[in-house]
C-alpha positions as CSV (number, residue, x, y, z in Angstrom):
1,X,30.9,-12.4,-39.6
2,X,31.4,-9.8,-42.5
3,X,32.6,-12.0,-45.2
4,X,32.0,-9.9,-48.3
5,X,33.9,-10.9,-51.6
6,X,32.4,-8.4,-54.6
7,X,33.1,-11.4,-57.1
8,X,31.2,-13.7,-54.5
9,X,34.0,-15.8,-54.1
10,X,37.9,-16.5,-54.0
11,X,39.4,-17.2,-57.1
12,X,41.0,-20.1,-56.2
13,X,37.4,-21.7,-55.9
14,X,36.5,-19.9,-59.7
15,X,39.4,-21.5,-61.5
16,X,38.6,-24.7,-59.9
17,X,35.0,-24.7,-61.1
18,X,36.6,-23.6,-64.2
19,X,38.8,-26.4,-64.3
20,X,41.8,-24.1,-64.9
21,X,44.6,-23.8,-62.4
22,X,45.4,-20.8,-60.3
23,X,49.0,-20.5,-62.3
24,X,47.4,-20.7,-65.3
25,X,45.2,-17.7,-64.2
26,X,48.0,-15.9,-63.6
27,X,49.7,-17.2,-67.3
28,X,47.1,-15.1,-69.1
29,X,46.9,-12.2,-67.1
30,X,50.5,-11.5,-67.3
31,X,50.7,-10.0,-70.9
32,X,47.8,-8.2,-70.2
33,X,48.4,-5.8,-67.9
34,X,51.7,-3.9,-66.8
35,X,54.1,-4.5,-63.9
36,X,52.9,-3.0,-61.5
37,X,49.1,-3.6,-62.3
38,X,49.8,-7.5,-62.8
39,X,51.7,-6.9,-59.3
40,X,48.7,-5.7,-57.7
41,X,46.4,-8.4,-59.1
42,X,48.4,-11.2,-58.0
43,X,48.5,-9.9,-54.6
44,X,45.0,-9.2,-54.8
45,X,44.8,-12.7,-56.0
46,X,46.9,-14.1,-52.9
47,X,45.2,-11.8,-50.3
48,X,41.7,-13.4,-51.4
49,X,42.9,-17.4,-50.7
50,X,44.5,-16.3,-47.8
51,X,41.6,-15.0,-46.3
52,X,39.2,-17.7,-47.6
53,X,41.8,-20.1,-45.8
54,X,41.6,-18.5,-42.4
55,X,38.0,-19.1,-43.1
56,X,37.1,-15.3,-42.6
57,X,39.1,-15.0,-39.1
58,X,42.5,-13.3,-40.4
59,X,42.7,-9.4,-40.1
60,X,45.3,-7.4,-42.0
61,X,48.4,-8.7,-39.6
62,X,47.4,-12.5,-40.1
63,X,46.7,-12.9,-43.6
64,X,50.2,-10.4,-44.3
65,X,52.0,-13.0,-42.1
66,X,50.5,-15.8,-43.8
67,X,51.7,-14.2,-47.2
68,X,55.1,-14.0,-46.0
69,X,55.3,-16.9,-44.6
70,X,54.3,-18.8,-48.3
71,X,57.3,-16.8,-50.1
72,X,55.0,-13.8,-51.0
73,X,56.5,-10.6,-50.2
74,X,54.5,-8.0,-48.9
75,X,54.3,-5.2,-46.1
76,X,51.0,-4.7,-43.8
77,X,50.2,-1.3,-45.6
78,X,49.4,-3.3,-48.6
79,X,47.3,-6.0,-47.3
80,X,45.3,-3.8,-45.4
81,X,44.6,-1.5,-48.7
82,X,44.0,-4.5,-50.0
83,X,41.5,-5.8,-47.7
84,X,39.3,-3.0,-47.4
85,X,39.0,-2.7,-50.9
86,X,37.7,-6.0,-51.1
87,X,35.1,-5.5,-47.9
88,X,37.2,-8.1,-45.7
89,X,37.2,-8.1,-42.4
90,X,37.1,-10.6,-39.6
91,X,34.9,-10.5,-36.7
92,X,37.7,-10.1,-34.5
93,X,39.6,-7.6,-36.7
94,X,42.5,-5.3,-35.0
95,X,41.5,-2.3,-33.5
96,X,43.9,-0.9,-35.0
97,X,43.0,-1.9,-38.7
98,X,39.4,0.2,-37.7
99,X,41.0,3.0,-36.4
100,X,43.3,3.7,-39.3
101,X,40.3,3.5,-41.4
102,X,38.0,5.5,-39.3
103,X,41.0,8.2,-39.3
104,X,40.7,8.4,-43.1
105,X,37.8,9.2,-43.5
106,X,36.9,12.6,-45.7
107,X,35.4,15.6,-44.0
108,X,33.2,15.4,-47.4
109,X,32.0,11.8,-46.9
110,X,28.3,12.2,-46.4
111,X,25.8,10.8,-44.1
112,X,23.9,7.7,-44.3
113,X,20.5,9.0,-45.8
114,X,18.6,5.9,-45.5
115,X,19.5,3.9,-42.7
116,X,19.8,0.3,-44.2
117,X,15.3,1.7,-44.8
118,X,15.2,0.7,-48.6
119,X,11.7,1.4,-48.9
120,X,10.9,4.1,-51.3
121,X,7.3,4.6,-52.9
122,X,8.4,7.5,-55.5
123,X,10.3,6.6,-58.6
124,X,13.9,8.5,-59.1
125,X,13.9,9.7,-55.4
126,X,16.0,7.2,-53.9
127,X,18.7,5.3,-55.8
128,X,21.6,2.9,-55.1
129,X,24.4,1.7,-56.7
130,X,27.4,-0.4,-56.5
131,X,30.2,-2.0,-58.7
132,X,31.4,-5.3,-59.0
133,X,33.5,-7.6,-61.2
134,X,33.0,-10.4,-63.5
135,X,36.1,-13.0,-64.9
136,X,36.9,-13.7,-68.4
137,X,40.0,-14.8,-69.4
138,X,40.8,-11.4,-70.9
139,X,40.7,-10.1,-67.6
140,X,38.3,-8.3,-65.3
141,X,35.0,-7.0,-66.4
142,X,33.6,-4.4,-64.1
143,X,30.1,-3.4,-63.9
144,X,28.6,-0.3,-62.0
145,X,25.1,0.1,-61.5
146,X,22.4,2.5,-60.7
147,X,19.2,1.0,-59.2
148,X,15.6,3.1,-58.3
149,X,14.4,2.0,-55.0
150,X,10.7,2.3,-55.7
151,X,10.6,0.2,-58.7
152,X,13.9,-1.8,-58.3
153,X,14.4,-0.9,-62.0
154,X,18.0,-0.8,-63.4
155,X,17.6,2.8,-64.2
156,X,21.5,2.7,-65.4
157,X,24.3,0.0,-66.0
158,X,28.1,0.3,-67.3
159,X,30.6,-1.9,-67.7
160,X,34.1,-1.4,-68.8
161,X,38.2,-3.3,-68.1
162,X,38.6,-0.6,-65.3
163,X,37.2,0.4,-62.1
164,X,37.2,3.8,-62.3
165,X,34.8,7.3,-61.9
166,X,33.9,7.6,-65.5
167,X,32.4,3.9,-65.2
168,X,30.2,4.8,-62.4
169,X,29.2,8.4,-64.3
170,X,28.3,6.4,-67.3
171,X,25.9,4.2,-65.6
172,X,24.6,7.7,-63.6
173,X,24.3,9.0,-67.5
174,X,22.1,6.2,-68.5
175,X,19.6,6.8,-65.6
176,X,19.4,10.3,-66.0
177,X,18.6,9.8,-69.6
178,X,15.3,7.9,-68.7
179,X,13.8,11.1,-67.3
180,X,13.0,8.8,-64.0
181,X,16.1,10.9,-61.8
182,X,14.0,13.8,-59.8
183,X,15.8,16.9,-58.4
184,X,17.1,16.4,-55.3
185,X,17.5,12.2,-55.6
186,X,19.5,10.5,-53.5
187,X,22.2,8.1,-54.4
188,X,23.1,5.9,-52.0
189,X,26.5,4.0,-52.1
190,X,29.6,2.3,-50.6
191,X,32.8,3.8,-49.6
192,X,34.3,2.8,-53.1
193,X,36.9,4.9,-53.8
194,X,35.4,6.2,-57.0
195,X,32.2,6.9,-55.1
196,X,34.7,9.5,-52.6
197,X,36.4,10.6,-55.9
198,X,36.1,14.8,-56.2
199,X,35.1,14.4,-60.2
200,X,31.9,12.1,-58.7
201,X,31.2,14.6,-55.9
202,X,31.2,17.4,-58.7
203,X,29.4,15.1,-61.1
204,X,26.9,15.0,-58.5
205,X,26.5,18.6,-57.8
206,X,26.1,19.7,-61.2
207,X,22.7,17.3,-61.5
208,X,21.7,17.9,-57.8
209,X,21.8,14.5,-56.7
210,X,22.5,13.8,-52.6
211,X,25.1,11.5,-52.1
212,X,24.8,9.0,-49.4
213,X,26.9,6.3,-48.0
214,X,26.4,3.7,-45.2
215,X,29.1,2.6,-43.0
216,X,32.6,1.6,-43.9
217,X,33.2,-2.4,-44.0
218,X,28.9,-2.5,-43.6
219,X,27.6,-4.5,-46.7
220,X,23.9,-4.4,-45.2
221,X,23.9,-1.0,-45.4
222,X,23.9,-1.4,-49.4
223,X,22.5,-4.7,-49.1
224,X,19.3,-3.6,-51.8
225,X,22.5,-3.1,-54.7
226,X,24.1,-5.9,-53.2
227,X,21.0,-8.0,-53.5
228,X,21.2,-7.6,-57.2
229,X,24.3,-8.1,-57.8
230,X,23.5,-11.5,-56.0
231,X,21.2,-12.6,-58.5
232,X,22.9,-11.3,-61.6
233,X,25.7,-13.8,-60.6
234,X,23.4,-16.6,-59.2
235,X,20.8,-17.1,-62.1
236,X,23.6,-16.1,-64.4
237,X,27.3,-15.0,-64.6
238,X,28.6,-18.3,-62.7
239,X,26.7,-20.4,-65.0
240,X,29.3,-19.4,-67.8
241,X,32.6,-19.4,-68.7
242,X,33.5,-15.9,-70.9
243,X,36.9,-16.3,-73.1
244,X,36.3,-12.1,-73.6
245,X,35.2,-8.9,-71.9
246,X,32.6,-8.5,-75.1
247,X,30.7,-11.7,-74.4
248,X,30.4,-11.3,-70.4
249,X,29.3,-7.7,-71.4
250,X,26.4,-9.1,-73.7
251,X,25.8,-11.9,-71.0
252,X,25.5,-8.6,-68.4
253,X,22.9,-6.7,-70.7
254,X,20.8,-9.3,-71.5
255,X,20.6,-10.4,-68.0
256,X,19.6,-6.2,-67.2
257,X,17.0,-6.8,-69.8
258,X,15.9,-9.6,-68.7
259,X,15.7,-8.1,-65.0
260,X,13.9,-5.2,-65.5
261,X,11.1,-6.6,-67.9
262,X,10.6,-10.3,-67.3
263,X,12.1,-11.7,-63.9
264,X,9.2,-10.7,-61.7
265,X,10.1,-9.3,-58.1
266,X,8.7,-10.7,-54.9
267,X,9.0,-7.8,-53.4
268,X,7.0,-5.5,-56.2
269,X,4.0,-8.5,-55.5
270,X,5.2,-10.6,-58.2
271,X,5.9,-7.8,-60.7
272,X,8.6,-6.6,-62.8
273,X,10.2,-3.7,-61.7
274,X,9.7,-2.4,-65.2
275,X,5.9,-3.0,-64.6
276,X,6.3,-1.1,-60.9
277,X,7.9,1.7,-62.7
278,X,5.2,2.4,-65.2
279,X,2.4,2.0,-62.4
280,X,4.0,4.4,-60.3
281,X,4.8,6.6,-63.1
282,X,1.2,6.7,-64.3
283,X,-0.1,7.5,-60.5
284,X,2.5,10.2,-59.7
């Protein structure tokens, strides 16, 4: 079963651990976003518990009549956008929910370059990269990150209140500023709209990085950005409770720091990617 939630897992479960209530959630979002943005959260909210209810069976029909049927109005369109933003699908989702996804895809959507293979023994060939959100009670903090294979050095990070193409460029800026990126990388990545967007595609060009991307509604095929992610939030995001953006961003770059130059890797042999990096840098 694909059962992918980017923020690990449904809010209703956070504001419980948080000992907060799910209408109190929606209490101080409300004055912090407009209409139509606090719409979209609260449906995005309601979408998430729905799911988690059907225990990750519901596809895009289901959980829209399951909505509906608790008093929240919304149409199918919406759920499904919803939905595949998120990365949820049920094992036994519609055909039609795939096919009206594999119809959308871009003539410009690239190929998967590395084939769920996220071995790489060069620094700044092969890089991946994801984004992913962390609660405050200012709202959403969203990260994006840019990860060299060989090393598993956090090359770049950014963080920012919105999900957009200038977050992910920023955390592309900070790797390329290390001197690590070589001609001709490749950056391999979700579907994410922001990922598809045409200033990222040009972005890319214009510092001769490959794009690559695995399969839609496929975390494995990211599974090496997804993997940190994991244990950013597991050794220590859902340890805290943030009241503002500023102090989940200093919790997220100390835990970067702490990442690349003390956490040792069982992958690297018990290294620190930091340590992997310099090694390989010295033998190149």
């Amino acid at each position: 079963m694909i059962f992918r939630l980017k923020a690990d897992f449904p809010v209703a479960y956070l504001c419980d651990q948080l000992g907060v209530s799910t209408s109190g959630f929606y209490d101080w979002s409300h004055h912090l976003t407009t209409p139509s943005q606090r719409r979209h959260e609260e449906l995005t909210v309601e979408v998430m518990i729905a799911f988690a209810d059907s225990n990750g069976a519901a596809g895009y029909r289901k959980v829209t009549a399951a909505l509906n049927r608790a008093a929240v109005p919304v149409n199918r369109k919406t759920v499904a956008e919803i939905m595949q933003d998120l990365g949820l699908i049920s094992p036994a989702a519609e055909r039609a929910f795939k096919v009206r996804y594999q119809r959308s895809t871009r003539a410009n959507d690239p190929v998967d370059l590395l084939l769920r293979d996220f071995s790489s023994v060069t620094v700044g060939t092969i890089m991946v990269g994801d984004i992913t959100y962390v609660h405050t009670q200012e709202g959403w903090l969203y990260m994006a990150t840019v990860i060299d294979l060989a090393s598993r050095t956090v090359l770049g990070h950014a963080t920012g209140a919105r999900m957009t193409t200038q977050l992910i460029t920023r955390a592309m800026n900070m790797a390329l500023a290390t001197g690590h990126v070589l001609p001709g990388a490749v950056f391999h990545s979700d579907h994410g709209t922001q990922y598809r967007s045409k200033r990222f595609i040009k972005y890319c060009g214009r510092h001769g990085i490959l794009r690559s991307m695995g399969a839609k509604m496929q975390c494995w095929d990211n599974a090496a950005a997804e993997t940190f992610f994991s244990k950013l939030k597991g050794e220590s995001l859902n340890w805290q409770t943030f009241t503002t953006r500023r102090t989940a961003r200093t919790a997220v770059n100390d835990y970067v720091e702490h990442y690349n130059n003390v956490r040792l890797h069982q992958t690297l042999g018990y290294s620190t990617p930091n340590e992997r990096l310099l090694e390989l840098t010295l033998a190149a």
